[in-house]
C-alpha positions in Angstrom: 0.0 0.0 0.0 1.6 3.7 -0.8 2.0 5.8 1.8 -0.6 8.1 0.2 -3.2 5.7 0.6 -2.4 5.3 4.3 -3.0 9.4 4.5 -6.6 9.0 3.1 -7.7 6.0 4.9 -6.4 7.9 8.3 -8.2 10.7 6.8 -11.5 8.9 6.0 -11.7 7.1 9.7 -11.0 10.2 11.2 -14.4 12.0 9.3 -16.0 9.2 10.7 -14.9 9.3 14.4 -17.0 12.6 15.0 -20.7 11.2 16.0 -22.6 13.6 14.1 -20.3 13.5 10.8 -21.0 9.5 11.1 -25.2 9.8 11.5 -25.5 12.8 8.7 -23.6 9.7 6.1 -25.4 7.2 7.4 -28.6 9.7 6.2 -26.8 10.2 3.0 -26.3 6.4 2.3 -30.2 6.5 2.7 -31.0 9.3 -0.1 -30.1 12.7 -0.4 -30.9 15.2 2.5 -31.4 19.2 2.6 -29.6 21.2 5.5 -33.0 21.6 7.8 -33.8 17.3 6.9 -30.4 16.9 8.4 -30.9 19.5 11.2 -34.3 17.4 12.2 -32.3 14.4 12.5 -29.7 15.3 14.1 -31.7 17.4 16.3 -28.5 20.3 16.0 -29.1 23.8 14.6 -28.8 25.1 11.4 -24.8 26.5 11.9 -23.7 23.3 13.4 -24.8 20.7 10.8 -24.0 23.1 7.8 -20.0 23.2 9.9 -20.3 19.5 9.6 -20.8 19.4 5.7 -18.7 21.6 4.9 -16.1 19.3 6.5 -17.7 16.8 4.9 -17.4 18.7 1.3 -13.9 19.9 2.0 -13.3 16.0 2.0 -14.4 15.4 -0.7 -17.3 12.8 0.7 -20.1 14.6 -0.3 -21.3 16.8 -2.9 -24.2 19.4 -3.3 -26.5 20.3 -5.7 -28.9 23.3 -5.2 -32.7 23.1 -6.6 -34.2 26.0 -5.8 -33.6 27.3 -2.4 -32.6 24.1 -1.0 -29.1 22.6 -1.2 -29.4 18.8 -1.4 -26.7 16.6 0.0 -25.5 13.2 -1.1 -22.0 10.9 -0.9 -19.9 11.2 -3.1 -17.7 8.3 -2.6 -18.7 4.8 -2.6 -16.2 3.3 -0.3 -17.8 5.5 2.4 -21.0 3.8 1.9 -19.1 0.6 1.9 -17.7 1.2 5.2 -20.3 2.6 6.6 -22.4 -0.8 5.7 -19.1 -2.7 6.7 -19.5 -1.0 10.4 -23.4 0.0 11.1 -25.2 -2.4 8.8 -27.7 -2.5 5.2 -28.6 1.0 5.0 -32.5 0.4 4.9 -35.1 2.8 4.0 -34.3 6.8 4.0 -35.7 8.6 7.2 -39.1 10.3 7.1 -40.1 13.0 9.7 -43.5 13.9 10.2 -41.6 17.7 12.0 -39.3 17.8 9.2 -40.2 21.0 7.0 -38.3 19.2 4.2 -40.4 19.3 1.1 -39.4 15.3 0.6 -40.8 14.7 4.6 -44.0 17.1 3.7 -44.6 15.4 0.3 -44.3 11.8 2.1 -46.9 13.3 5.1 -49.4 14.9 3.1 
């Protein structure tokens, strides 16, 4: 293994050693997530879980997209997702809150 490789697994473990960086993937494993989805989940404000994605983004683990006013998150690399089945299990269904002012949650509640 290059000595590179040992600098982005050490790097990809550590993403994953903060508890909130590791539930807001395993929500992106699910399906994509807006900010205020991932704010209900977590049950963190607005500042904090937007802190968390950008170190997420700066890692290059997840990518955005923007449709209309919301920015949509997902995972942008697949050995994440492997691990993260590897360590918490099948991803199963994507979360749905009823108090989740999502327009995917509201849709699903309507």
């Amino acid at each position: 293994m290059k000595q590179d490789s040992y600098h982005q697994a050490a790097r990809i473990y550590h993403l994953l050693s903060h508890p909130a960086r590791l539930r807001i993937l395993d929500e992106l494993r699910r399906s994509e997530a807006c900010v205020c989805h991932l704010q209900t989940v977590l049950g963190r404000p607005q500042a904090y879980v937007s802190q968390q994605l950008r170190v997420l983004r700066e890692a290059k683990v997840v990518t955005a997209h923007k449709d209309g006013l919301l920015v949509y998150y997902r995972l942008a690399d697949r050995r994440v997702e492997r691990l993260l089945e590897q360590v918490l299990g099948p991803a199963g269904q994507a979360t749905r809150l009823p108090d989740c002012p999502c327009p995917k949650c509201t849709l699903y509640y309507l």
